[in-house]
Each structure stands twice: as structure tokens, then as C-alpha cells.
DSSP file (Angstrom, degrees, kcal/mol; ACC not computed):
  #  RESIDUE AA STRUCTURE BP1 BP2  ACC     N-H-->O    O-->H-N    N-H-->O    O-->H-N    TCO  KAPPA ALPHA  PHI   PSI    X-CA   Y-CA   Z-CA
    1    1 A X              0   0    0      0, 0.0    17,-1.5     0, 0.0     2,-0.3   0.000 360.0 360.0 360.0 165.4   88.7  119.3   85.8
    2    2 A X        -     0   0    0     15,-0.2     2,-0.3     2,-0.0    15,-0.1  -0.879 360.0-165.1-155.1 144.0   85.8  118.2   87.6
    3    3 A X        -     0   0    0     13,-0.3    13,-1.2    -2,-0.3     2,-0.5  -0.936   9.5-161.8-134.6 143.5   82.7  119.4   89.6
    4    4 A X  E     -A   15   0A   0     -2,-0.3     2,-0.5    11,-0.2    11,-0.2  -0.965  16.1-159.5-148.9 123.2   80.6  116.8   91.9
    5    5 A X  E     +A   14   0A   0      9,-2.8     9,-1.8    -2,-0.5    -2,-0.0  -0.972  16.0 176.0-120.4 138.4   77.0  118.5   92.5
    6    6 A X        +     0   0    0     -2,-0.5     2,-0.6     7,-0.2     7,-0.1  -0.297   9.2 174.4-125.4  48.2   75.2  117.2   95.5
    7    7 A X    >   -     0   0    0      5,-0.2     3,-3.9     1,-0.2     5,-0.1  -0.268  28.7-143.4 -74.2 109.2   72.3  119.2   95.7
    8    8 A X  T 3  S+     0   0    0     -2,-0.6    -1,-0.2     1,-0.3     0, 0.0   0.600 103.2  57.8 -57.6  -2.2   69.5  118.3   98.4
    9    9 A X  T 3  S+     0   0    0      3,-0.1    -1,-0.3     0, 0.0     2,-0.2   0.521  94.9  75.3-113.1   2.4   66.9  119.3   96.3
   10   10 A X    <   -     0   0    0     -3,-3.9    91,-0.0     2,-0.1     3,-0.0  -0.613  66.8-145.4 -83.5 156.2   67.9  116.7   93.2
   11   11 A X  S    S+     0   0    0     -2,-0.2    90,-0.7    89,-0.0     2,-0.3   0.329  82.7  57.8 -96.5   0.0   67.2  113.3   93.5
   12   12 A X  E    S- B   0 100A   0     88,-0.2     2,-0.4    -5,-0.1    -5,-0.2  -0.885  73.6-126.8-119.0 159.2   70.5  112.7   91.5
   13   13 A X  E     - B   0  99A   0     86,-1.6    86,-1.4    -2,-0.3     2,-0.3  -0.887  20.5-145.5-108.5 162.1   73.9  113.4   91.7
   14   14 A X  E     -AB   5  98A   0     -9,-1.8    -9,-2.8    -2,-0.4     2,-0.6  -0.924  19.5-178.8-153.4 126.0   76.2  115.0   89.3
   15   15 A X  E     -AB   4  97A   0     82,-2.0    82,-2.9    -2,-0.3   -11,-0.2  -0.944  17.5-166.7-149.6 105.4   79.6  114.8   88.2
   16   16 A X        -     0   0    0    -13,-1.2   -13,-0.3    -2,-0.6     2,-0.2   0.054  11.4-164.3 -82.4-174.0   80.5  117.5   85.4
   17   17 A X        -     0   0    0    -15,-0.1    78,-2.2    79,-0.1   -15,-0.2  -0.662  21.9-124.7-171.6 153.9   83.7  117.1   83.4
   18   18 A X        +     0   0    0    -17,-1.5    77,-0.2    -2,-0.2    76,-0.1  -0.238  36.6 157.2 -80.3 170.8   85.9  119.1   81.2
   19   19 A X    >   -     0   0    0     74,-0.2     3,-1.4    -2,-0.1    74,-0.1   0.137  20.7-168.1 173.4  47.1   86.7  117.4   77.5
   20   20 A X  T 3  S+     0   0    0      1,-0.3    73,-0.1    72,-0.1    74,-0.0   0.152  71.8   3.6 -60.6 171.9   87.6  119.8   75.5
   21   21 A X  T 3  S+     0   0    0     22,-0.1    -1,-0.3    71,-0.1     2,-0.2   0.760 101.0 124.7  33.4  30.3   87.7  119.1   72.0
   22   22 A X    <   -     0   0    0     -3,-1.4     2,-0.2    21,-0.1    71,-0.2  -0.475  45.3-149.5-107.3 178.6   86.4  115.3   72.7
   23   23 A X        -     0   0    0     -2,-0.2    68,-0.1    69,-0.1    -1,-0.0  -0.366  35.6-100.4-137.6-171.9   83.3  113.8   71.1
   24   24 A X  S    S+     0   0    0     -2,-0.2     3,-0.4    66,-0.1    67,-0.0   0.469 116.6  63.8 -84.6 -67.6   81.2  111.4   72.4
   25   25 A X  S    S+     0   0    0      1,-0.2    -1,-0.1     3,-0.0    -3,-0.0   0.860  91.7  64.1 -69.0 -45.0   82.9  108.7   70.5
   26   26 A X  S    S+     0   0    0     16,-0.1    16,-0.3     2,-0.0     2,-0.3   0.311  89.7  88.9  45.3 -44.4   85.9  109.1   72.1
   27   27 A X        -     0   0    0     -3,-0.4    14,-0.2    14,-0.1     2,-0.1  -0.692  45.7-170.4-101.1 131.7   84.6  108.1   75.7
   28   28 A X        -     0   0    0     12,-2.5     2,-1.0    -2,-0.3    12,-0.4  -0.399   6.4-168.8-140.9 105.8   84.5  105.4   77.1
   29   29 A X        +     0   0    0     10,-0.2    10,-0.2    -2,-0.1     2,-0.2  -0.284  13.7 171.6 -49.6  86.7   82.4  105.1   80.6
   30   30 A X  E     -D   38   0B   0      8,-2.1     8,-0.7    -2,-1.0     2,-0.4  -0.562  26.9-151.7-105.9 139.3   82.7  102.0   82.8
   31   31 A X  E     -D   37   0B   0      6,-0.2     2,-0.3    -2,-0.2     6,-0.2  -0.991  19.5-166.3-112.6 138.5   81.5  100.8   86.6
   32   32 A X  E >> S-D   36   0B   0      4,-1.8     4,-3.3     1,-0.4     3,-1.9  -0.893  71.0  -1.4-123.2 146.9   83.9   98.2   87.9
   33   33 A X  G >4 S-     0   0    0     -2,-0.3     2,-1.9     1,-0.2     3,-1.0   0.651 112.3 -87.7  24.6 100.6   82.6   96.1   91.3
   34   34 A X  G 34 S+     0   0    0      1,-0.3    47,-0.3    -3,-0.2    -1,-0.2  -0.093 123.4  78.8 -39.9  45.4   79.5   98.1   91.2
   35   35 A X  G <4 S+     0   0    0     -2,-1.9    42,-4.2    -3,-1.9     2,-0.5   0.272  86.6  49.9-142.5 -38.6   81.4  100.9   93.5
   36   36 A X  E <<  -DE  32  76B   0     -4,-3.3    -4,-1.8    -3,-1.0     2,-0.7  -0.926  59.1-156.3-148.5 160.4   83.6  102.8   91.1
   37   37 A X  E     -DE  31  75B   0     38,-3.5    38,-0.9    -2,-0.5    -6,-0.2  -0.820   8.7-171.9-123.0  95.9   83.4  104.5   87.6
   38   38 A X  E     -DE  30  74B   0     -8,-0.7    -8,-2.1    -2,-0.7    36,-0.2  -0.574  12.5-168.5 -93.2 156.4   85.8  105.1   85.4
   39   39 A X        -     0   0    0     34,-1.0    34,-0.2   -10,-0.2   -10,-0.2  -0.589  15.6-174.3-148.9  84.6   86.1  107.3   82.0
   40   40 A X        +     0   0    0    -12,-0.4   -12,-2.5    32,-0.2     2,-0.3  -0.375  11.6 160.8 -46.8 124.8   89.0  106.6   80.1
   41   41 A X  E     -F   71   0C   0     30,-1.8    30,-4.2   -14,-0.2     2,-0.3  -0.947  32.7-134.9-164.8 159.5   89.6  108.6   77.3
   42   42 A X  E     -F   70   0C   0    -16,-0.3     2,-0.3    -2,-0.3    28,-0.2  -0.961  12.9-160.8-130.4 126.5   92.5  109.6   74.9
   43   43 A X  E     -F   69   0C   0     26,-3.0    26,-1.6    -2,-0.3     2,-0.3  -0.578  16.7-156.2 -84.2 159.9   93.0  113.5   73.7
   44   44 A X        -     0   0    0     -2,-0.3     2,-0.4    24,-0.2    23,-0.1  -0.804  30.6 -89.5-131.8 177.6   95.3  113.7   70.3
   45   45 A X        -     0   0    0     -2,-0.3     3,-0.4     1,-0.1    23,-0.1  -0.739  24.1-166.2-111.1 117.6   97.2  116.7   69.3
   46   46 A X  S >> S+     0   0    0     -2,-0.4     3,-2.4     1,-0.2     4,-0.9   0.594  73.9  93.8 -81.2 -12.7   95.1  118.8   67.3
   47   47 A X  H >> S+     0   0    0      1,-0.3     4,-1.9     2,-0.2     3,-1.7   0.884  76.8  54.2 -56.3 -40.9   98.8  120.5   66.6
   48   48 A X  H 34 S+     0   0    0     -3,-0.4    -1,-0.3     1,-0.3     7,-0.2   0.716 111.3  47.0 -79.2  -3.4   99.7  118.5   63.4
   49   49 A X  H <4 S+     0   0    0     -3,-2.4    -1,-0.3    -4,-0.1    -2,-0.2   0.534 125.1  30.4 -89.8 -17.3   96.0  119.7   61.5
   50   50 A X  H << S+     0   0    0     -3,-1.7    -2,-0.2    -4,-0.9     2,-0.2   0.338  95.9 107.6-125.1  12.8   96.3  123.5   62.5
   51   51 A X     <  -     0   0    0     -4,-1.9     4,-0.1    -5,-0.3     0, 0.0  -0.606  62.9-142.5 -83.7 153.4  100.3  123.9   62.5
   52   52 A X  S    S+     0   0    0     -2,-0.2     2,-0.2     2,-0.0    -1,-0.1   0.661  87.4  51.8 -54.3 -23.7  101.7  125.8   59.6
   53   53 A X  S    S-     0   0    0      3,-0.0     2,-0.4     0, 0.0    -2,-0.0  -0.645 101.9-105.9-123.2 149.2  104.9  123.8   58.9
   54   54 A X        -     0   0    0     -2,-0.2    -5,-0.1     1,-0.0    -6,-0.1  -0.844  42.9 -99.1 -88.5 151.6  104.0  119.7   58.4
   55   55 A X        +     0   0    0     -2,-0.4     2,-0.3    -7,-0.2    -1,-0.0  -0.277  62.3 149.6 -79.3 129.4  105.2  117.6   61.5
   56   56 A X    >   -     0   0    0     -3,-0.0     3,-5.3     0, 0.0    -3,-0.0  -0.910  62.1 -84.3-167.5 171.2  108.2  116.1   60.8
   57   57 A X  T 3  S+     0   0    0      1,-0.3    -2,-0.1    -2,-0.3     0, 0.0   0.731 129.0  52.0 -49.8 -33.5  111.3  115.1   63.0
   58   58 A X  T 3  S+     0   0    0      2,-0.1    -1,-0.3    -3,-0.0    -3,-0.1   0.569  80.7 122.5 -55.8 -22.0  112.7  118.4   62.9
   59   59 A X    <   -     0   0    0     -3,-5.3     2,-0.4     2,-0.0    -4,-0.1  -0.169  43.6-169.7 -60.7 134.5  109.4  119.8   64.0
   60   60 A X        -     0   0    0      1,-0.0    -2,-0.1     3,-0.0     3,-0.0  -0.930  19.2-164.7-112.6 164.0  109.9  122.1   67.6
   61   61 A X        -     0   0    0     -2,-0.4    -2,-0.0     1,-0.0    -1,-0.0  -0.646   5.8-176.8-121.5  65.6  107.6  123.2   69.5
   62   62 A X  S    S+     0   0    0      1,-0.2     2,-0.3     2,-0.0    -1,-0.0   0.701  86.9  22.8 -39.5 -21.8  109.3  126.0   72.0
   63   63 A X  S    S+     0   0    0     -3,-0.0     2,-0.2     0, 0.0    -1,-0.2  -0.973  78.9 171.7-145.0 131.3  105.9  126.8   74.0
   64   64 A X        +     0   0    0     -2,-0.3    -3,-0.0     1,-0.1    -2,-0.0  -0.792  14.2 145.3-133.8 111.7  103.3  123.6   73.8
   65   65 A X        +     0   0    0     -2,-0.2    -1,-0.1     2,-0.1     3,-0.1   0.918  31.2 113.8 -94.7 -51.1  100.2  123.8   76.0
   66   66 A X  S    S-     0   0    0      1,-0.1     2,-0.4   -21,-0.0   -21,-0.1   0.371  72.7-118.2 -74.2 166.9   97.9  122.4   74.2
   67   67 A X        +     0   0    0    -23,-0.1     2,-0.3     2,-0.0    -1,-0.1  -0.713  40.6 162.7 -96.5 137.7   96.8  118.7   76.3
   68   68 A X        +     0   0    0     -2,-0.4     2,-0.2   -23,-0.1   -24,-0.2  -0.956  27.1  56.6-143.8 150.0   97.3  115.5   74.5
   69   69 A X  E    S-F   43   0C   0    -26,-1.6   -26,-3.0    -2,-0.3     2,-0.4  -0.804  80.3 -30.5 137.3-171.5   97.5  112.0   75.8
   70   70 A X  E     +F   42   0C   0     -2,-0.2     2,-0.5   -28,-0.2   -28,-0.2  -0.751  55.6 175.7-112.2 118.7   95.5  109.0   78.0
   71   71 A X  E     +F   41   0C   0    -30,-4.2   -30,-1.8    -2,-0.4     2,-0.4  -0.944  15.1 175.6-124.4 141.4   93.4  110.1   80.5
   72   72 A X        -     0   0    0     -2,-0.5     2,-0.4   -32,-0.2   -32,-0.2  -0.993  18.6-142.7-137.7 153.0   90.9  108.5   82.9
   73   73 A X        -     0   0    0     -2,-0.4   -34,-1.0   -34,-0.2     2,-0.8  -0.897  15.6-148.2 -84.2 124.4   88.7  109.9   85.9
   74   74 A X  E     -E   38   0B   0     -2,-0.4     2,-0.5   -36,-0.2   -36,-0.2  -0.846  15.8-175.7 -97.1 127.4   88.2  107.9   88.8
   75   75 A X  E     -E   37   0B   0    -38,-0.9   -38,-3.5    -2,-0.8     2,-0.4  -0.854  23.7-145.3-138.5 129.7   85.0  108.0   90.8
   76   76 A X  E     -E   36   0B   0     -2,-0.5     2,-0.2   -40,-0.3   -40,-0.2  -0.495  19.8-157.0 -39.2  99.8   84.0  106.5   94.0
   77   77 A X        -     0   0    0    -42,-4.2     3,-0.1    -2,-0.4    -1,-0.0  -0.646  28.6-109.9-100.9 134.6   80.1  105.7   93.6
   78   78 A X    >   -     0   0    0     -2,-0.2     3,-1.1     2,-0.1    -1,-0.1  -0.149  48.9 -85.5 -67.8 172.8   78.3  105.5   97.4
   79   79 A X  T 3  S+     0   0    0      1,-0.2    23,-0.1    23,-0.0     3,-0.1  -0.505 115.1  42.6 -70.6 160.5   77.3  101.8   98.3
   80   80 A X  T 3  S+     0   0    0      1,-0.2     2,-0.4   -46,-0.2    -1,-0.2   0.257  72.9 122.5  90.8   6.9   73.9  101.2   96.8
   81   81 A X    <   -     0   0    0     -3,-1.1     2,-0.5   -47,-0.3    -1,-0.2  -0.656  51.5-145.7-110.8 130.5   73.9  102.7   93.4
   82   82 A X    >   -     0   0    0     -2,-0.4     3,-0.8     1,-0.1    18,-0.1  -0.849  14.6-129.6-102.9 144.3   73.1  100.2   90.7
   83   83 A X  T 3  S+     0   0    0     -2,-0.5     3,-0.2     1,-0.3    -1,-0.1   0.303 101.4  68.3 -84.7   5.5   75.0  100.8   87.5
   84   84 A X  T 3  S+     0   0    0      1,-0.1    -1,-0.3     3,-0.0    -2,-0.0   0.495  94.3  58.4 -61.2 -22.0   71.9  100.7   85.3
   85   85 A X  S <  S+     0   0    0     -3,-0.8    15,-0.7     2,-0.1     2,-0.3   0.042  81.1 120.5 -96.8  31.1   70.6  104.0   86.8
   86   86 A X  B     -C   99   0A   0     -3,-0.2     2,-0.3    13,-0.1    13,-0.2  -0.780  51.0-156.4 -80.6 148.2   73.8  105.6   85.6
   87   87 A X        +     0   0    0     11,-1.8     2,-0.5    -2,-0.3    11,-0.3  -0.981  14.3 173.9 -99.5 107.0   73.3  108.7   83.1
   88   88 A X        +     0   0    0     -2,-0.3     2,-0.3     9,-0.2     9,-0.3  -0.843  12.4 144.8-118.6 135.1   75.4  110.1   80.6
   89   89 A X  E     -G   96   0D   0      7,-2.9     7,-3.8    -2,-0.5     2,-0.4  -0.907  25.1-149.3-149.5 174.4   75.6  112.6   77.8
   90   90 A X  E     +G   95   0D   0     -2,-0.3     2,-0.3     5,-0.2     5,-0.2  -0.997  16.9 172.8-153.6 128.5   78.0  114.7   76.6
   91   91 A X  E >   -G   94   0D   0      3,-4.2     3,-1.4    -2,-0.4    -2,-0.0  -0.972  65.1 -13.0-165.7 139.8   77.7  118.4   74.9
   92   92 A X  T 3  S-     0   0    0     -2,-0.3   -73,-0.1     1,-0.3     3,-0.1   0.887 134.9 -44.6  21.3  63.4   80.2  121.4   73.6
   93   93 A X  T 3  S+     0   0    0      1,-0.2     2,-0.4   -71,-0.2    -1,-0.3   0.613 110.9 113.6  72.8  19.6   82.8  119.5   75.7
   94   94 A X  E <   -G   91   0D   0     -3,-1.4    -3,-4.2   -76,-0.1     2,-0.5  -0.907  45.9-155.0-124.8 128.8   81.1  118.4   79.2
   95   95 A X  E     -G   90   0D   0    -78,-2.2     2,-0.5    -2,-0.4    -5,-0.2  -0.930   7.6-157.5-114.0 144.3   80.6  115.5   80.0
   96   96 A X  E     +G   89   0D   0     -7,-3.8    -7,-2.9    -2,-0.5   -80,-0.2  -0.893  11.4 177.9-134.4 123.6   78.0  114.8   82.5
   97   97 A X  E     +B   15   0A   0    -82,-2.9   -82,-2.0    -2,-0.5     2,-0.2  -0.614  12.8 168.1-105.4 144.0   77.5  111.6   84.9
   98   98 A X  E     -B   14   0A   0    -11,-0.3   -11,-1.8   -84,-0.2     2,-0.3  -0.698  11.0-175.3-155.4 166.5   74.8  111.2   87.3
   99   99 A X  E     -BC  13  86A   0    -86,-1.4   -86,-1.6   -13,-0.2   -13,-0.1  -0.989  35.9 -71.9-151.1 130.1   73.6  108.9   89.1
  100  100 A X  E     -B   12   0A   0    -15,-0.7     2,-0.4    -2,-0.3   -87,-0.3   0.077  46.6-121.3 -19.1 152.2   70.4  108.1   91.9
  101  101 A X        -     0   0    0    -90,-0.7     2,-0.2   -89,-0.1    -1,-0.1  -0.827  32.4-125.7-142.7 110.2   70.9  109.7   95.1
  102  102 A X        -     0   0    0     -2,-0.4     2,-0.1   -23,-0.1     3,-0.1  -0.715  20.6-127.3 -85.1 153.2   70.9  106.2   97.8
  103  103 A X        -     0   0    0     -2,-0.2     0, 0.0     1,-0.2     0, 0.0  -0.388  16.9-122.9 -95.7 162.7   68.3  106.8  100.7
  104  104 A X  S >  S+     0   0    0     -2,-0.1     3,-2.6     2,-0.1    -1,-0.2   0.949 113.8  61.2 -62.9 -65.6   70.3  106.3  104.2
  105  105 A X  T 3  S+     0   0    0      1,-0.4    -1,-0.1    -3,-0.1     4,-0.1   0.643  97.5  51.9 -61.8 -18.5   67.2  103.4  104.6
  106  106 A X  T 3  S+     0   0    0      2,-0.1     2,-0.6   -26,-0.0    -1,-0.4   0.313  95.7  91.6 -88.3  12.7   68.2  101.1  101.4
  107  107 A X  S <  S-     0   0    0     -3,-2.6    -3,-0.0    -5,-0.0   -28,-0.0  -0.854  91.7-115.7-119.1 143.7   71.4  101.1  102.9
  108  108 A X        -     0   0    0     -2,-0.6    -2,-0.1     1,-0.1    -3,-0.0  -0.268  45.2 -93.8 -71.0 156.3   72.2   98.1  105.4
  109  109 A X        -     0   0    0      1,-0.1     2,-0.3    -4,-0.1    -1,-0.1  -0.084  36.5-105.7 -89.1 164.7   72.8   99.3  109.1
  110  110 A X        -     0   0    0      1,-0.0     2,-0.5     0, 0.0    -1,-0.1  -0.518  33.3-141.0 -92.5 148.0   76.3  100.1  110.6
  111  111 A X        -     0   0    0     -2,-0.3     2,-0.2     2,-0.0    -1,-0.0  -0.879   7.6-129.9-118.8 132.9   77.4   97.4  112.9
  112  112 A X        -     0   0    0     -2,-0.5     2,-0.2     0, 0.0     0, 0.0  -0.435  24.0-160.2 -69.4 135.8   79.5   98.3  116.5
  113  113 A X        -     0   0    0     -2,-0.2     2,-0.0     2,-0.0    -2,-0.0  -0.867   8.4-148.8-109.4 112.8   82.7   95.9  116.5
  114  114 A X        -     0   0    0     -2,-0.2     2,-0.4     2,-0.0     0, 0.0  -0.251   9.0-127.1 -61.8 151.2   83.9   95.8  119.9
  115  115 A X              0   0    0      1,-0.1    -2,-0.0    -2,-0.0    -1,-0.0  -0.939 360.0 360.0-111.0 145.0   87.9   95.3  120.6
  116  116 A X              0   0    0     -2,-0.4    -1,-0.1     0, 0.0    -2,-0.0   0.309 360.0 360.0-100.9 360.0   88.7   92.5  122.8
């Protein structure tokens, strides 16, 4: 899960993330064409370190919630945002992105197309 803070009194913006049980090492945070961000990460199955019985072919699991598997977040970054002013850090399982807040005036002006 995800939170996107846009607050008019930050000069940044903010993009929270759930991660339970992830580390730091784990993540791994990317800008592709200098528009969109991904963070790719893979949870593992804590199961087979806290189960009673050892994992073995036989093993069932009649109720499994717990989350395991490849995950990525995508996010759309507004035009103008240079991927050196990205921020990240990561703590008791939040991860937290943000990134400069673009002025309307750094951004080049919107052009009318008339339809013939």
C-alpha cells in the first residue's frame, strides 16, 4: 500500500510505502526516461524460519496469508523532476520517496493545436 502526500506547504513531495519485513538491501529504486520510478523488490516467505514442522514436499499450509513474491511500484514523476533530487530512506518497514515539487514556471508553456 501506498500514500502520495502533496502538501502546499512542503517544497517536496512524498510517496510512503508499505514493506513489511524488507530491509533496505532488498530495494532496489530506479527512474527510467526521467518520468517514471520504479521499486522493485522481492518479499520471501518468512514461513520456512518460524514454521514448526521443516518445509518439505508434504508441507500444507491450509490458511497462508503471509505475502511472498516479486513486487514493483510504479510511479509517474511530473515533467521537470530531475532524478538526482530524488530522496530515499527506509525505516521499521516504510519506505519513503520524495522528490522537488516542479514550479508551474520551469515548466515549458502549453501549446493550442488547432484541428483542420
Amino acid at each position: 500500500r501506498m500514500d502520495l502526500c502533496d502538501s502546499p506547504d512542503s517544497p517536496r513531495l512524498t510517496a510512503t510505502i508499505e514493506l513489511p519485513g524488507m530491509k533496505k538491501d532488498d530495494l532496489s529504486i530506479e527512474v527510467f526516461n526521467g518520468d517514471t520510478l520504479t521499486a522493485p523488490t522481492t518479499a520471501r516467505s518468512q514461513s520456512a524460519s518460524v514454521s514448526p514442522a521443516p518445509p518439505t514436499t508434504r508441507t500444507r499450509y491450509p490458511v497462508q496469508e503471509l505475502k511472498y513474491g516479486q513486487f514493483r511500484r510504479v510511479i509517474a514523476l511530473p515533467a521537470g523532476v530531475k532524478a538526482t533530487e530524488i530522496a530515499a530512506s527506509m525505516a521499521d518497514g516504510m519506505l519513503i520517496i520524495s522528490w522537488p515539487r516542479v514550479s508551474s514556471a520551469s515548466l515549458p508553456p502549453t501549446r493550442h493545436i488547432d484541428v483542420a
